[in-house]
KEKOLDO-347837 format. One record per residue (C-alpha): x, y negated, z. Coordinates in steps of 0.25 Angstrom, whole numbers, padded with zeros to 4 digits, always signed. Layout:
BEGIN
XYZ/...
REM end
This chain:
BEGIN
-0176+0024-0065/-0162+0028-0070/-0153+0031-0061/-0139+0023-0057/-0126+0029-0061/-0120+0031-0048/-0109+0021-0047/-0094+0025-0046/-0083+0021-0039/-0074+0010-0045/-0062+0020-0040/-0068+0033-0046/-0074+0025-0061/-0058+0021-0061/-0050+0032-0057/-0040+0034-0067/-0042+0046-0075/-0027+0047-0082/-0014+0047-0077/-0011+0035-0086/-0023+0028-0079/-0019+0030-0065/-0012+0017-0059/-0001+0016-0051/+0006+0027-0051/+0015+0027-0062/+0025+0037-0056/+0014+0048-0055/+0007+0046-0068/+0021+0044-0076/+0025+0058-0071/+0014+0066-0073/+0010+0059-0087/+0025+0065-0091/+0024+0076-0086/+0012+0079-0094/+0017+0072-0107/+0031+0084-0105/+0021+0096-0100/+0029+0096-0084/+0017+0098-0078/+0020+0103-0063/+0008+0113-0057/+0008+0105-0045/+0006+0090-0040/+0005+0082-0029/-0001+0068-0030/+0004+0061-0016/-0002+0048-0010/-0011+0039-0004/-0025+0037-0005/-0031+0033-0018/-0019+0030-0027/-0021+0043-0036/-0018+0055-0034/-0031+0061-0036/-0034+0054-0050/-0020+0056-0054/-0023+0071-0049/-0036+0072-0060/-0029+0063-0071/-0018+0074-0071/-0027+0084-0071/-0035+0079-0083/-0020+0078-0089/-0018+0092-0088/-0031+0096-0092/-0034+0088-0105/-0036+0096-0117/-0025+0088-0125/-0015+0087-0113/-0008+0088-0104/-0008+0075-0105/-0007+0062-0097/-0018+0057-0105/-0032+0065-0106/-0039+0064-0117/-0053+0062-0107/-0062+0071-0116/-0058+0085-0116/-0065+0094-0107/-0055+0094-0096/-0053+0077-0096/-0069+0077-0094/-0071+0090-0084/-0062+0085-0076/-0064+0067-0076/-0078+0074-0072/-0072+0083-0062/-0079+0095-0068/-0067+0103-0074/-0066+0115-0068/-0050+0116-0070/-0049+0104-0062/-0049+0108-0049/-0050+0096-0037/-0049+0102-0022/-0049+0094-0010/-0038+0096-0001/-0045+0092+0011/-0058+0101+0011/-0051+0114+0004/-0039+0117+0011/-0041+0129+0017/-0033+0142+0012/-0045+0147+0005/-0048+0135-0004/-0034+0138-0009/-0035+0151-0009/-0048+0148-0019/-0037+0137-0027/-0028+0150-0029/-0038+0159-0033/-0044+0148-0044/-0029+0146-0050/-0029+0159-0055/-0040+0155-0066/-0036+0150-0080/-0042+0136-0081/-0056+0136-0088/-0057+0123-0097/-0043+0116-0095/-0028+0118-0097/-0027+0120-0079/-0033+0120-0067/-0029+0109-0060/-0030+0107-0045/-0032+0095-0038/-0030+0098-0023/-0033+0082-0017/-0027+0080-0001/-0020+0093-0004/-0014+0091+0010/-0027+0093+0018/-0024+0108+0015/-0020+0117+0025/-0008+0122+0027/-0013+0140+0023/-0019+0131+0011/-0005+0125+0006/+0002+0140+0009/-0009+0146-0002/-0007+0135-0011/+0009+0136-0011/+0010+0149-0020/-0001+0143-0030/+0006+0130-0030/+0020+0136-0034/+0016+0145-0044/+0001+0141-0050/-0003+0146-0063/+0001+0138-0074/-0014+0133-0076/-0014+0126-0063/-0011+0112-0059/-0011+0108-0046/-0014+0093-0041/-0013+0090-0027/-0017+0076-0020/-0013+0070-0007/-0012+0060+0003/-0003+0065+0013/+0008+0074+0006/+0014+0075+0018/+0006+0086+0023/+0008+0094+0012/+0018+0106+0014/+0032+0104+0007/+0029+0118+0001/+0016+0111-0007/+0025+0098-0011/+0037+0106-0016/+0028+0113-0026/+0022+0101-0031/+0025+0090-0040/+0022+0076-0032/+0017+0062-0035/+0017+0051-0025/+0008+0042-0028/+0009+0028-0023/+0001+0017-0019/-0004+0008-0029/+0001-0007-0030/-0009-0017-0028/-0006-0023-0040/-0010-0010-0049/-0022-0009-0041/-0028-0023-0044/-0023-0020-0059/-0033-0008-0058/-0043-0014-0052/-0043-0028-0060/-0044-0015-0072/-0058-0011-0065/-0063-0024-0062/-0061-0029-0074/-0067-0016-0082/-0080-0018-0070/-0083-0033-0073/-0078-0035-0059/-0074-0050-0056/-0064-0048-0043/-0052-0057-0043/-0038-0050-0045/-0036-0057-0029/-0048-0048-0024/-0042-0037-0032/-0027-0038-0025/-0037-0038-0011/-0041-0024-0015/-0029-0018-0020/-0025-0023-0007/-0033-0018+0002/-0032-0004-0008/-0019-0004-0002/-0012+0003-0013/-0025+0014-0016/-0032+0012-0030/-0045+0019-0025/-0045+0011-0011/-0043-0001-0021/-0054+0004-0032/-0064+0007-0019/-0061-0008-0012/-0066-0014-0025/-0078-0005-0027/-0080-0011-0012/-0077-0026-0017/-0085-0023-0026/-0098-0019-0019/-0096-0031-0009/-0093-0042-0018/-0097-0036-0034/-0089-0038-0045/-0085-0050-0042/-0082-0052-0028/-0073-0064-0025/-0058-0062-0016/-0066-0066-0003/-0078-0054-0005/-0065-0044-0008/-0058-0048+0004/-0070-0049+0012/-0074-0033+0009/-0061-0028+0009/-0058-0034+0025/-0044-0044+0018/-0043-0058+0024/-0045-0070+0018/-0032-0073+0009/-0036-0089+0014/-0034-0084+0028/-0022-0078+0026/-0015-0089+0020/-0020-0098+0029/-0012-0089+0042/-0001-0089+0034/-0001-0104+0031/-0004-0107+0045/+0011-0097+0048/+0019-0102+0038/+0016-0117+0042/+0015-0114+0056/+0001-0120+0057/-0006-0110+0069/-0020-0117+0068/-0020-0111+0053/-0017-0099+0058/-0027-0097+0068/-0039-0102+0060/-0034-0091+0050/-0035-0079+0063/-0048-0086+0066/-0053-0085+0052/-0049-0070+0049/-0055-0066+0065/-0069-0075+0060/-0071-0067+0049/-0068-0054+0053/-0055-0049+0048/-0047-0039+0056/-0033-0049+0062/-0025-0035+0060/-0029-0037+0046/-0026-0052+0044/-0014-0050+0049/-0010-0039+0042/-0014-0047+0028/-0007-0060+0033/+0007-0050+0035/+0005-0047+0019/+0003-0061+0017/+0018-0066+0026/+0024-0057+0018/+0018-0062+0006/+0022-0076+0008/+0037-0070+0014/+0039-0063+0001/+0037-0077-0007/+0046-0084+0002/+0056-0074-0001/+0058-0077-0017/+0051-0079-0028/+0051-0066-0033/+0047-0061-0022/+0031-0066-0028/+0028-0053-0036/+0028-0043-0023/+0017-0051-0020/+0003-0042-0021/-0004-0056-0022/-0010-0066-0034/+0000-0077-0040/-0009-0088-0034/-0008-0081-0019/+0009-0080-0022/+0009-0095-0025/+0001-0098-0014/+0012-0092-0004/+0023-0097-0011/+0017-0112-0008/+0016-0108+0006/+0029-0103+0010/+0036-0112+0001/+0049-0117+0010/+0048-0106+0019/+0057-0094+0021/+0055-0079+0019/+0062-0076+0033/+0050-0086+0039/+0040-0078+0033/+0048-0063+0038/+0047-0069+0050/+0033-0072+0051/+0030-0058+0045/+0036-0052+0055/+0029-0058+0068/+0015-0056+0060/+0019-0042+0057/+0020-0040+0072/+0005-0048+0075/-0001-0040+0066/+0004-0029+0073/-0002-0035+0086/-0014-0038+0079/-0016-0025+0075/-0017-0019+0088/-0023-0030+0098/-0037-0031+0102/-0039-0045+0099/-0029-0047+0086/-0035-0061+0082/-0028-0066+0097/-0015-0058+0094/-0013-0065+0080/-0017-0080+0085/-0006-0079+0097/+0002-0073+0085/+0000-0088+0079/+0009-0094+0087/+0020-0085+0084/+0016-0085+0069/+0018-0099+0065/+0031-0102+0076/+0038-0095+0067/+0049-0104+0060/+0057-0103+0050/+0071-0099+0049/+0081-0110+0052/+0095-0108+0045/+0104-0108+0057/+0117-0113+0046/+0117-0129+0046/+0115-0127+0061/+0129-0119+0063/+0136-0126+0054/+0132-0139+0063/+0135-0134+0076/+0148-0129+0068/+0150-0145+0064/+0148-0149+0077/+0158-0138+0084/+0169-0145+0074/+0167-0159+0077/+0166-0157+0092/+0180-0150+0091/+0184-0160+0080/+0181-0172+0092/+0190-0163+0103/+0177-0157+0111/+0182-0143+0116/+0171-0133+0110/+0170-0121+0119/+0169-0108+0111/+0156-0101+0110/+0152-0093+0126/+0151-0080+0123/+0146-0070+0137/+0153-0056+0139/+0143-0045+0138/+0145-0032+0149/+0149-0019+0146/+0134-0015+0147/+0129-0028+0136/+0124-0036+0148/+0128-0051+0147/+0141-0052+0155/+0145-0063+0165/+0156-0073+0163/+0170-0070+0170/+0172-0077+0182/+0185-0084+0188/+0180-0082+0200/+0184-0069+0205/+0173-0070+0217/+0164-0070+0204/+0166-0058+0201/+0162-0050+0213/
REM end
């Protein structure tokens, strides 16, 4: 019987392989696709940044740049030798080093004694050094002379995620990207792009739930999917999505916040009772139910205000209905006091009794009420009590002491004052 092709991973089939590819990061591919359009290429640079928004991809899509037969170029050609060796890993003028597992002095000792060699196949050697800060300190001391003045054949292309542990002596010889997290919106454009290049039917809702949940990671986000994937096939419905990635029901969400905004506390409860039933973390809920005040606040706030919204046009109308008459400052407030129970929450043993006491403060709150009609009323009444001859005393103010406190009256009596 044949055997099966091992299957890859949707993050590793799709990791981009150009610069031009690589998506959001447009202030790191824009430089160094300039840079190797004039031929300013520095010998050294850093890719900064979280987890899974890449750096090591936009490490190996430069390296093909500077390797391909017709470059530099921010375009590779794909066939030469150089394109191929190194899409396969095979090129032996690439070289890939973890940081964490060779970061003794000897290993770059070893780095410094390869250096020296022309390159065998290519136009460089490159060298990708990932989590470069996991090296050790007599590490970075042998690498600083290397890194100053390298041949002219080598490239170096350092990773990390902590650029705060790398000495200043590394960072002032380096060029440095930042990379950014990813908005949600560009992730669910890139993973619409694999789903629909897959045959996968998942709904651009259950897509926003993992860009979400990716938080700003495109791999976190391409590895929830493969995991969605797996749990519900190609076409797993909104509720199997939020079900495997651990997110709330959107319908019991809306139905706490309907219950706060319409100060209804039995809606409220049965909305606790239903995330505890099925087996949601409260900390969770209520950190989600925060996204979702603020959510409803910024619609309360201006229209414009719609399109900071990270959520579908049917979910934006839906809250502009329900907050419809109420004020921005209302739903401030109500943010605020939820921020603090989810605080509470967070580090109580029994959260579902600390959000349901919470209740009662939740939906007391009231809005706002303009204090202006009700001065100038008193001010009316103050005119015609003084218009009809009634003496109006002035308002009573009390002396403070010299020490803040609240003073007493002076006395006529002089016994009064012993």
């Amino acid at each position: 019987m044949a055997e099966q092709p091992a299957y890859v991973a949707i993050a590793r089939k799709w990791r981009p392989l150009t610069l031009e590819d690589m998506a959001g990061q447009t202030h790191v591919t824009r430089t160094l696709k300039n840079a190797l359009a004039s031929g300013r290429i520095h010998h050294a640079f850093l890719f900064t940044g979280a987890r899974g928004v890449g750096k090591t991809t936009a490490a190996r899509a430069l390296a093909r740049a500077l390797q391909c037969l017709e470059g530099p170029t921010a375009s590779p050609c794909g066939v030469c030798g150089p394109c191929v060796d190194i899409l396969a890993g095979t090129c032996p003028d690439v070289v890939e080093i973890d940081g964490a597992s060779n970061n003794s002095v000897d290993d770059i000792r070893d780095l410094r004694d390869g250096i020296r060699y022309l390159p065998a196949v290519a136009r460089f050697r490159v060298y990708v050094i990932d989590e470069v800060h996991m090296l050790s300190k007599g590490a970075f001391n042998a690498l600083l002379k290397t890194l100053e003045e390298p041949p002219p054949h080598v490239k170096f292309i350092f990773a990390t995620t902590e650029v705060n542990k790398i000495p200043e002596t590394i960072l002032s010889r380096v060029q440095r990207f930042d990379f950014k997290r990813i908005a949600a919106s560009v992730v669910v454009n890139r993973l619409r792009t694999i789903c629909d290049a897959e045959g996968m039917a998942i709904s651009d809702a259950a897509l926003r739930m993992v860009a979400r949940a990716g938080e700003g990671s495109m791999r976190d986000a391409q590895s929830l999917l493969d995991q969605v994937i797996s749990f519900g096939g190609t076409d797993a419905n909104d509720a199997q999505v939020a079900e495997i990635l651990g997110m709330v029901d959107r319908g019991v969400l809306y139905e706490m916040l309907t219950g706060l905004v319409k100060s209804e506390p039995d809606r409220c409860l049965d909305a606790i009772a239903s995330v505890h039933e099925s087996g949601y973390e409260i900390a969770q809920f209520t950190g989600e139910l925060l996204e979702l005040v603020r959510n409803a606040a910024l619609v309360a706030l201006s229209p414009g205000a719609r399109k900071h919204l990270d959520v579908p046009e049917e979910e934006k109308d839906r809250l502009t209905g329900l907050v419809e008459g109420m004020s921005a400052e209302h739903l401030s407030r109500t943010f605020q006091t939820l921020l603090e129970v989810h605080d509470q929450v967070a580090r109580a043993n029994r959260p579902r009794m600390v959000l349901e006491m919470a209740v009662a403060r939740l939906v007391a709150i009231r809005p706002a009420q303009n204090l202006g009609p009700l001065v100038e009323r008193l001010v009316e009444l103050e005119r015609r009590l003084r218009g009809s001859g009634v003496t109006v005393p002035p308002p009573r103010t009390v002396p403070l002491s010299s020490t803040g406190a609240r003073g007493r009256e002076p006395s006529d009596d002089p016994e009064g004052e012993r």
